[in-house]
N, C-alpha and C positions, 0 to 999 in steps of 0.2 A: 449715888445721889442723882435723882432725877432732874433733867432740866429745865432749863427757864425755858416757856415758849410765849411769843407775844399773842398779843389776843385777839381774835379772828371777829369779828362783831358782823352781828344777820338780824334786819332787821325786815320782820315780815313785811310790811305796809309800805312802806318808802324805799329798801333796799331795791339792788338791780344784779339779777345773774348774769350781766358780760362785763365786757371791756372796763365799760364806766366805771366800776365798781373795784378795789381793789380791797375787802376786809378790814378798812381801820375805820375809825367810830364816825368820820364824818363821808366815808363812800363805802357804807355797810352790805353784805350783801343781800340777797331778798330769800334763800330757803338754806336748811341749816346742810344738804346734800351737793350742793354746791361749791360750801364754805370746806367740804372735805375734801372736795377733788381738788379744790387750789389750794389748800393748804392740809397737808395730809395729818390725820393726828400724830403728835407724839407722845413721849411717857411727861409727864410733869406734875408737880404739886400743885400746880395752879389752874383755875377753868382758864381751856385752851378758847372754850368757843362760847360767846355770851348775847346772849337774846334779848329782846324786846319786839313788844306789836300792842297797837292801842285796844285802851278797853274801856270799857262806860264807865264815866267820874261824875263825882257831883259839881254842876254849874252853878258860880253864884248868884244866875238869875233862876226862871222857872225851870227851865227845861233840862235836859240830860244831855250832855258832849260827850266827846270822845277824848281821852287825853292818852299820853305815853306812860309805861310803864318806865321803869331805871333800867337798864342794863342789868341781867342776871344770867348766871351760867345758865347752857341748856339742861335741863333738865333728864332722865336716866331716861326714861322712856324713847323721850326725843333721841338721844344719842342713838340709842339701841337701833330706833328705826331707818334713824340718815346713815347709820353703819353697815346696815343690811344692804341697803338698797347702795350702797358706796362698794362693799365689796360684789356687789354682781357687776358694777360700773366697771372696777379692775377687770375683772374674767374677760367680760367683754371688750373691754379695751386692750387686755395680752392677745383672747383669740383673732382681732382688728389687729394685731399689731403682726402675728406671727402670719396672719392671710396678706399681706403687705410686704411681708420679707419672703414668703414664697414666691407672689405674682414677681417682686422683684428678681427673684431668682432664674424663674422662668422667662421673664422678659431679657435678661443679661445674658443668661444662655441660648433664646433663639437670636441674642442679636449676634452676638457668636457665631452660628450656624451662617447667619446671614451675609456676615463680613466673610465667612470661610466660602461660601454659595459664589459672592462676587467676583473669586479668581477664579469661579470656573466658568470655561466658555467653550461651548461647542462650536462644530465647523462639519461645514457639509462634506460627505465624502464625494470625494471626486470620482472614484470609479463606478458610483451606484448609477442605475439606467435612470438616463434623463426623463424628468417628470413632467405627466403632462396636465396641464392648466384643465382644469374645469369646476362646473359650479359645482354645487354641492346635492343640486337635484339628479345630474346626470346619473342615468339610471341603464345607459344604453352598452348591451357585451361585449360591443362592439370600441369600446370607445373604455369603458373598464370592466376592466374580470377580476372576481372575487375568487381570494385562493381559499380555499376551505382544510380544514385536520388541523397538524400539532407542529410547531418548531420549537429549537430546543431555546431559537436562538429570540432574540425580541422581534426582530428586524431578521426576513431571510429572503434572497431573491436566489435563490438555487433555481430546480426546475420546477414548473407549475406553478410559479410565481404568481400572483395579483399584480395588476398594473401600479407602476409605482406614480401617484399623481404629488400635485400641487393644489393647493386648495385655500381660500382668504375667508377669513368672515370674522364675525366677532365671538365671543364666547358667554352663550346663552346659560348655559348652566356646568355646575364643573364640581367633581368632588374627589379629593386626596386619600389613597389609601399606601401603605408601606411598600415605598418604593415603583408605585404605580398612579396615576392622576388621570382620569376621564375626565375631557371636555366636548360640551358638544356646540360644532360651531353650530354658528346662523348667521346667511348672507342675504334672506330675503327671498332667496327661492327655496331652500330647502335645509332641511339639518344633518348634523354629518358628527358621528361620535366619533372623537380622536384619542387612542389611548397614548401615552409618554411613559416610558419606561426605565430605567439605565438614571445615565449620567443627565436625562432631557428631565428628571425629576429634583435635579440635585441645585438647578441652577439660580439665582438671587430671580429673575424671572418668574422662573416656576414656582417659587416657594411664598410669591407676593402676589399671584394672579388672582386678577380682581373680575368679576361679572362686565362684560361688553366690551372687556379688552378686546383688540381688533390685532391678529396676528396671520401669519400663512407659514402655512403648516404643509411639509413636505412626508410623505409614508408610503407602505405597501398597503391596498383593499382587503379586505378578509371578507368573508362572512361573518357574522356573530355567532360565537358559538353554542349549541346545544344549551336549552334553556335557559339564556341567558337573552335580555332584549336592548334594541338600540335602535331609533329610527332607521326604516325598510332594510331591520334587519345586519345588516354590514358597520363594516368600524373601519376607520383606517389607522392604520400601527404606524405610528412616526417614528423618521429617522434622523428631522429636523427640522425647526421652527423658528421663526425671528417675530419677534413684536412690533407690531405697527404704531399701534399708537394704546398706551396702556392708560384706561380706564381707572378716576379717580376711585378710594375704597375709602372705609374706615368710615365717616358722619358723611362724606358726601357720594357714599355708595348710591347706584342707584334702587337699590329694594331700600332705602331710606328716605330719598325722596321723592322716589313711586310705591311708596307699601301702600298695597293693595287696602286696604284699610283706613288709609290716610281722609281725612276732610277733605268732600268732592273741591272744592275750591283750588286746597290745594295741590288734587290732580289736576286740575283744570290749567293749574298754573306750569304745572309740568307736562303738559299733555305730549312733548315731544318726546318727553321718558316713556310716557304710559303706552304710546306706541310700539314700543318696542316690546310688549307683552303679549302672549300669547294672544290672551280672551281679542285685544286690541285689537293688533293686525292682523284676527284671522278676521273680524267684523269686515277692514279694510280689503279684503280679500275677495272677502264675498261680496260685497259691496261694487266693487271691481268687475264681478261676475255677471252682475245682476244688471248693471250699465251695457255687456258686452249681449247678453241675452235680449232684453230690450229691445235692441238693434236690431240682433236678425229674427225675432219677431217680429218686427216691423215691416222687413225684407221679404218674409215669409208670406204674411198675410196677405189676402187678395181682397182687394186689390191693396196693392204694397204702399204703404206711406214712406215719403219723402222726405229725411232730416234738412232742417234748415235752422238758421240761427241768426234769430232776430235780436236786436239790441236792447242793453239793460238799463240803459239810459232812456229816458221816457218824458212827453211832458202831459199826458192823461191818465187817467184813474183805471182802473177795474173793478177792486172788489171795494171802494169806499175812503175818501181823504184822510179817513183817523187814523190808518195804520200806514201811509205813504213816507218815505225818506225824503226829504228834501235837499235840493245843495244848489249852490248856485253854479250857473249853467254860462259862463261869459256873459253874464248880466241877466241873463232871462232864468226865471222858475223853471227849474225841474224835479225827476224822481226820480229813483232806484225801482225799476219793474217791480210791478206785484205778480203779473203772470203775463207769458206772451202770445194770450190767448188772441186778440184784436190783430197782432202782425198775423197770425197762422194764418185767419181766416180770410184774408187779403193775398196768399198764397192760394186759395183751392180753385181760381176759373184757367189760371197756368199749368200749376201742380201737381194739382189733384189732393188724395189727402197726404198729409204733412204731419210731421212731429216735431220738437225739439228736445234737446237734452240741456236747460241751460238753470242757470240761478235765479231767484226769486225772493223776492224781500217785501216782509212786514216789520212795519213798525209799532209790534200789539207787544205793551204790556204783561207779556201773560209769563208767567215762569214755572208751566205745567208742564208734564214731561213731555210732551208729545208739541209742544210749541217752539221755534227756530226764528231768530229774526233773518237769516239767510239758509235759504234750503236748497234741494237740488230736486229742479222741477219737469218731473215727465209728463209734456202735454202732445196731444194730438187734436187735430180737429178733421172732418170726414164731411165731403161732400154730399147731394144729394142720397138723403138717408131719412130713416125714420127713428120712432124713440128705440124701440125695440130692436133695429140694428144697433143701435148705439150699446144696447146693454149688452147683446150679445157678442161684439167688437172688445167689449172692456172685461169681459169675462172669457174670451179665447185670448187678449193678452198676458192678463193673470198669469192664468194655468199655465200657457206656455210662457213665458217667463221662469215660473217655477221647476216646469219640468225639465228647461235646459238645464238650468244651475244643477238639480241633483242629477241630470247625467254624466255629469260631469263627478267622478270617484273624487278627485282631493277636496272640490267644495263641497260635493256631499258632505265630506265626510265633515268638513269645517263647519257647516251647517247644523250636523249631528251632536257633534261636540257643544257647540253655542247651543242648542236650544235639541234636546234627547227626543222631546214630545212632538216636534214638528212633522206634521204631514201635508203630504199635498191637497187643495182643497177639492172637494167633490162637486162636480157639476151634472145639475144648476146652479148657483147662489140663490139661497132665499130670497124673494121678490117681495117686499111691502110694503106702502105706501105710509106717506107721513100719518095719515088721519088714523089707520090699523096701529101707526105704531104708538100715538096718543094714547087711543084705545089699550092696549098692551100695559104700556105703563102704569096706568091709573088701574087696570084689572091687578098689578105686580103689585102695586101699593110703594111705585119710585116715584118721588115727589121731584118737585122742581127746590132747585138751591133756597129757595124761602120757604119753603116746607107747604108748598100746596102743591095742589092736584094739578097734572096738565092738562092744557087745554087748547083747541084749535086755536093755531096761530102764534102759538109760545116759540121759540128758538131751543131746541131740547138742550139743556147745558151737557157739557163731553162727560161729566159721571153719571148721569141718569142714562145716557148715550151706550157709553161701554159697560156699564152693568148689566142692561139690553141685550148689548151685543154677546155679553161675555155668558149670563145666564143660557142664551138659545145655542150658542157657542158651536158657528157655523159661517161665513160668510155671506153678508147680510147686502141688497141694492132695497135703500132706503130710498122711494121715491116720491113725486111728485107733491113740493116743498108747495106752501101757500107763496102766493109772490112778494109778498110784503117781506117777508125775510129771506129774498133772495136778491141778487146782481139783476138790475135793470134789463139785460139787455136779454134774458130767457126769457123761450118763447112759453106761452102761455099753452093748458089742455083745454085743446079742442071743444070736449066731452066737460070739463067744467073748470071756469075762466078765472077761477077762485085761486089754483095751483097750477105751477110748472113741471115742463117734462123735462124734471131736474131731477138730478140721481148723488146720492153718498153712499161707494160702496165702506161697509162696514167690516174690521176684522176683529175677531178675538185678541181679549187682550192689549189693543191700540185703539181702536175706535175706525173713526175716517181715516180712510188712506186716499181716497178720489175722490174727488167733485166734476160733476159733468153735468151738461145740458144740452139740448135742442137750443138753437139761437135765432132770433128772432129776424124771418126773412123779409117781414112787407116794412116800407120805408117810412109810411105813415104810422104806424105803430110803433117802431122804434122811436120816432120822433116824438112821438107821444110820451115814452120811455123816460127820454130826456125830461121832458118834462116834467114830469111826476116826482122825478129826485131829482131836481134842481141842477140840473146840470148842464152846462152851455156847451150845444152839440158845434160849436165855432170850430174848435178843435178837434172834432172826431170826424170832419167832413170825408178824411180818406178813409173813413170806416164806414161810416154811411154811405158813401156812393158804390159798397159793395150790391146796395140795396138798388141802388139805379141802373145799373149796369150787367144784367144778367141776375137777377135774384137766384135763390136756391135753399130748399129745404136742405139742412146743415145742422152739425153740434158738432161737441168735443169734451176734453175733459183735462185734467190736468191732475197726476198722481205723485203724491210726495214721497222721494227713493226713498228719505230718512225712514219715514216711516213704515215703510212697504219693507226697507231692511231690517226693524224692529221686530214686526210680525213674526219673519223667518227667522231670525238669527235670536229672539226670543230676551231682547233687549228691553229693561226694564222705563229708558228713556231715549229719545233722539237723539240725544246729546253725542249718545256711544257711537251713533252711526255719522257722522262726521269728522271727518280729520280734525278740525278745527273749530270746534260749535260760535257760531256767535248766537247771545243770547241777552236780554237784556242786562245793560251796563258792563258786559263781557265782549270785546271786540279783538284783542290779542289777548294772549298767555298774562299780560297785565291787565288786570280789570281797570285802574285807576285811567287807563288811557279809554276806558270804554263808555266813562258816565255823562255822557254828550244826553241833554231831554230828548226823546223820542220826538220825531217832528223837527227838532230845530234846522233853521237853513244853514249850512257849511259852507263857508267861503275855502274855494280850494288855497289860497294864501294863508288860511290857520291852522291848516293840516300842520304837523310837525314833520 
């Protein structure tokens, strides 16, 4: 005799498939596929499962409602249908069921492993040759020897042995094979493949090692062997290891939140992990390189420029009040340097010429790749000169610049890797003037950002700029700018009074990397300067009385590193080329702390 079952009621229009719902006529469910998996069929005389859904009835005024049908078994079809799609529900739900008793299986059995992993502990041998400390670049034969061939043994210091060293770093990349685990550290100078072999593979350590664990690792040197590669070649065979400090895994790994992939913001918010990345810290590297280069180009050239380093604290203008920092100064108005173009040149009747290597701040709205509200600013300025020395000055710093960094084999190579296509530039740099380079554009059919034509006296925006640059695709001195859209204080061409003997050298792919100019030597003119953009020379008096006191035909320029490390390193934005970018409403790894208005005065009391 078949059983009683009670009756499951689904009701298309008002029913609900969760929680809310439990099958009886007043919490009906909403589809009849639902009403099977919570309440499975059984055998019985009676409909197990009974339906209803509205349908057009006659209203007793004009028009046409909607009313309920009564309660009726579902019908065969419907059955048929909710029972197909009910038994691939089952399949699916055994195959879910039986993939959930395996992982559980495997999970019980590495924890197994892991609890068995925990009592073992290695210990260093006491008779092995005392090991000696170094980093991990050390490269010298004298200091380690690579033993090369075959031992039976993991670990062998018979005769011909390798130096047995000690070595710290963290653990860049690592991967497990049976009964064998490669890791290769990284301390910042160099990397170093450590193989574990034996019982250094068996231990609750080893079998949980996580990416930028930081441990020292004690072995014998090898060569790498025959076809087989490993940075410069060599590996060191450990004999034993202790953990320093083990590196979170699992969601708070770091390839989870530094993947490479990830929303720039939320690199940005990590940028202390994203250092730690190849592409990263090789940028930092060279970057590094190109600060050290700089210098002794500096040293080099004749006549030699003088580093000095003028203050970032300021209470005058340079390029223009709209993009100035402001903050309060013990009651009086100040800024945050825009460039310390004004101090250098106050340096050159002592001096002579002068450079600095120091930071520079705008406060411009802009959040184009190649724009920084803190940069790191290479300016020089050069005494008695002409325009023509000046280009030639900025274009033997360049090159050599450049050619230190690739003599140099590991930034080469750093270099090669960040950017395959880099070469060093060819001299001369293309020479052309603003008015040819109008002319240029308007021949190319590159409009200005409003979609017209340019035209003498326009300010060329940076994409009509680098499409310029990037179509002729050469190093480019963009010169003699009309003076209405340049800094006050360039000096004017001689030859015609309309433009200055003002320069932007141009690079593929970036745009401007320099701005430079000839500076205006007669006092009367300058003052005149002032006056034309409104500016009250009150406060520039120790700049103008460079004019009083020995004048002198002079310029300089000022080269932005970010961007100059763009260029080489083949960096798609500035941003890469800073430890740190501030950018706007970005001033720490928390942006929320950075959305201070551009311009506003800080009182150092509301710092946090």
């Amino acid at each position: 005799m078949a059983e009683s079952s009670r009756s499951v009621y689904v009701d298309e229009d008002q029913g609900s498939d969760d929680k809310s719902a439990d099958g009886s006529e007043h919490k009906p469910y909403k589809t009849l596929l639902f009403a099977l998996i919570q309440h499975p069929p059984v055998p019985s005389d009676e409909p197990q499962y009974l339906t209803r859904k509205k349908e057009p009835g006659a209203d007793q005024g004009s028009g046409v409602s909607e009313v309920h049908r009564q309660w009726t078994p579902a019908t065969t079809s419907a059955l048929k249908k909710a029972t197909k799609l009910y038994d691939q529900h089952k399949r699916k739900q055994a195959k879910g069921d039986e993939l959930a008793s395996r992982e559980k299986q495997e999970a019980d059995k590495r924890q197994q492993i892991l609890d068995e992993a925990k009592k073992l502990h290695i210990r260093q041998d006491p008779q092995l040759p005392k090991a000696v400390k170094i980093r991990l670049n050390e490269k010298d034969p004298a200091v380690v020897k690579l033993r090369s061939g075959q031992s039976e043994k993991d670990v062998d210091y018979s005769d011909g042995r390798g130096t047995r060293v000690r070595v710290t770093g963290r653990v860049h990349r690592f991967r497990s094979q049976k009964d064998v685990i490669f890791l290769t550290l990284q301390d910042g100078y160099g990397l170093l493949q450590c193989v574990l072999t034996g019982d250094l593979t068996k231990t609750y350590d080893a079998m949980t090692m996580t990416l930028e664990t930081s441990l020292e690792i004690y072995g014998e040197m090898w060569e790498v062997p025959p076809r087989q590669h490993a940075p410069d070649d060599r590996e060191l065979h450990a004999d034993y290891y202790e953990i320093i400090g083990k590196a979170a895994g699992d969601k708070e790994a770091i390839t989870t939140r530094a993947a490479p992939d990830a929303d720039p913001q939320t690199l940005y918010d990590n940028r202390h992990l994203v250092l730690r990345g190849d592409h990263a810290s090789s940028v930092m590297k060279v970057r590094a390189a190109l600060l050290r280069a700089f210098r002794q180009t500096y040293e080099e050239i004749i006549p030699s420029c003088l580093e000095v380093t003028p203050p970032c604290m300021v209470q005058t203008q340079v390029e223009g009040g709209a993009t100035l920092f402001a903050f309060d100064y013990y009651g009086q108005k100040a800024y945050l340097t825009q460039s310390s173009q004004l101090y250098l040149e106050t340096c050159l009747p002592s001096l002579g010429n002068v450079f600095c290597v120091a930071p520079s701040f705008r406060a411009e709205k802009s959040l184009t790749r190649r724009h920084l509200s803190e940069y790191t600013h290479v300016e020089a300025e050069l005494d008695f000169i002409t325009f023509d020395d000046l280009l030639a000055h900025l274009e033997f710093v360049m090159c050599r610049v450049v050619e230190l960094a690739l003599a140099n084999p590991q930034i080469a190579k750093l270099i090669l890797d960040l950017n395959p296509k880099f070469e060093a530039p060819e001299r001369p740099f293309k020479r052309m003037k603003y008015a040819d380079a109008i002319e240029w554009l308007n021949e190319h059919d590159i409009k200005t950002g409003e979609g017209e034509a340019h035209k003498f006296g326009d300010d060329i925006a940076e994409a009509a700029e680098r499409k310029m640059t990037d179509i002729i695709n050469r190093p480019i001195f963009l010169t003699h700018f009309p003076a209405e859209i340049k800094a006050f204080y360039m000096r004017k061409d001689p030859q015609d009074p309309r433009v200055t003997e003002s320069v932007d050298c141009l690079m593929p792919n970036v745009g401007e990397i320099v701005g430079g100019s000839m500076r205006m030597e007669d006092y009367d003119e300058l003052m005149e300067a002032y006056k034309r953009v409104e500016i009250d020379p009150t406060p520039y008096y120790w700049y103008t009385d460079q004019r009083k006191y020995g004048t002198s035909p002079h310029g300089g320029y000022g080269l932005g590193l970010e961007r100059f490390l763009a260029w080489m390193c083949g960096r798609f934005t500035v941003r890469e080329c800073s430890l740190y970018p501030r950018f706007t409403d970005r001033c720490t790894p928390e942006p929320e702390y950075g959305k201070r208005h551009t311009g506003d005065v800080l009182n150092v009391d509301e710092i946090p």
